[in-house]
C-alpha positions, 0 to 999 in steps of 0.5 A: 534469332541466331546465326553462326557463320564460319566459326573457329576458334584455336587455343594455340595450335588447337582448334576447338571449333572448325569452321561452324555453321548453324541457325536457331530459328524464333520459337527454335529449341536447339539440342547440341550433343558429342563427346568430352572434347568436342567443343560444345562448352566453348561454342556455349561460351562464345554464344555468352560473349564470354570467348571470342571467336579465332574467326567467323562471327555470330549474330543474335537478335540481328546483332553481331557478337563481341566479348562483354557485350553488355547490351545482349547480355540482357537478352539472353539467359545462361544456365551451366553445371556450376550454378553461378549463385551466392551461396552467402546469399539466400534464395531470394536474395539472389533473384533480388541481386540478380533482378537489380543488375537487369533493373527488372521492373516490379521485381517483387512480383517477379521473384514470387513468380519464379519462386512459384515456378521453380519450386522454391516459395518454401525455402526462399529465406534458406542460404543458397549455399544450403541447397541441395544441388538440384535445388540449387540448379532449380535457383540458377534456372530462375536467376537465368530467366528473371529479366525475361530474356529472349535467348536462353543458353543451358551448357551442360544443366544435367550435370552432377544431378541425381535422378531425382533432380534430373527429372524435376530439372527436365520438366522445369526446363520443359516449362521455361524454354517457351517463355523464351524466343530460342533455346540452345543446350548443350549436354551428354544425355541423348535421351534428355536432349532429344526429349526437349528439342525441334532440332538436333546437331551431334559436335565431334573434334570442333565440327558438325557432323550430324543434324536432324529436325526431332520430328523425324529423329527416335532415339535409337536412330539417335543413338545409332548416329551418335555411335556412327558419327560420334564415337565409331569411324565416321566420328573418327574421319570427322577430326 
């Protein structure tokens, strides 16, 4: 589904990523944690065709990646700690803008699905921007998943959420991620990364310097690698 081979990317004589290589299988759910600055929010962009790559490329669906692609654009769902919706709009004005742009067939249904799965049936004539920020985020999830895409793209969901919204937030992308084929994320929270994944990489200065499949990996052994690997001398020697 997705292969990333050899990618750089530098702004000026900075380099975010070094050199990268990753696969994400069909059926994958891939977890990216490490720290502020480790190029995890830039390596999500370059997945979205929003960057482009210093060098090496990446290919999904057997495609290789350029800026704009607009015909894998429609393969892939996006969803990032800014929520990308209207907030003039209303709810299911939204999912109805959204749903046009993708010319999603029988959009009707489809957006009563989503209001349904997401939590929203209740307040799909509320203005967006009324929503309270879980909720908002509950919005983005369906906005990202309207056209059924294959690949689904989370950069750093968790953020600026309250517990509250963190746990609805984590079982509800604990019930989207199967309807899509590959699922990557990004985030700080160890727990929530693992909880969610099959496998698992830690990024630190622009490099992979930890991978473990989750059936293999607890959470204290993650955090002792995070900590090792990450944030300790073997972080440190990574850069």
């Amino acid at each position: 589904m997705i292969q990333i081979e050899g990618l750089v990317k530098a702004f000026g004589h900075t380099y975010a990523l070094r050199g990268i290589d990753l696969e994400v299988a069909e059926g994958e759910f891939l977890t990216i944690v490490g720290p502020n600055g480790a190029g995890k929010t830039t390596l999500l962009r370059i997945l979205a065709t929003l960057l482009k790559p210093t060098s090496g490329l990446v290919r999904m669906n057997g495609r290789v990646l350029s800026p704009g692609d607009t015909e894998i654009r429609r393969q892939m769902g996006f969803v990032s700690h800014q929520p990308l919706i209207y907030s003039d709009l209303t709810v299911e004005e939204n999912l109805h803008f959204y749903g046009r742009i993708y010319d999603v067939h029988r959009l009707e249904e489809r957006v009563d699905v989503l209001l349904d799965l997401v939590g929203l049936e209740g307040r799909r004539h509320s203005l967006a921007g009324t929503l309270s920020r879980g909720l908002q985020q509950r919005l983005s999830v369906a906005r990202s998943i309207i056209h059924e895409p294959s690949i689904m793209l989370l950069d750093e969901p968790y953020t600026g959420l309250d517990q509250q919204a963190t746990r609805m937030l984590r079982g509800l992308l604990g019930a989207v991620s199967p309807q899509s084929h590959a699922v990557v994320m990004t985030t700080h929270n160890l727990a929530h990364g693992l909880e969610l994944c099959d496998k698992l990489v830690i990024l630190s200065r622009g490099r992979i310097v930890y991978q473990a499949e989750r059936g293999s990996l607890t959470l204290a052994e993650l955090q002792e690698a995070y900590w090792l690997y990450a944030e300790g001398e073997g972080g440190l020697g990574a850069g």
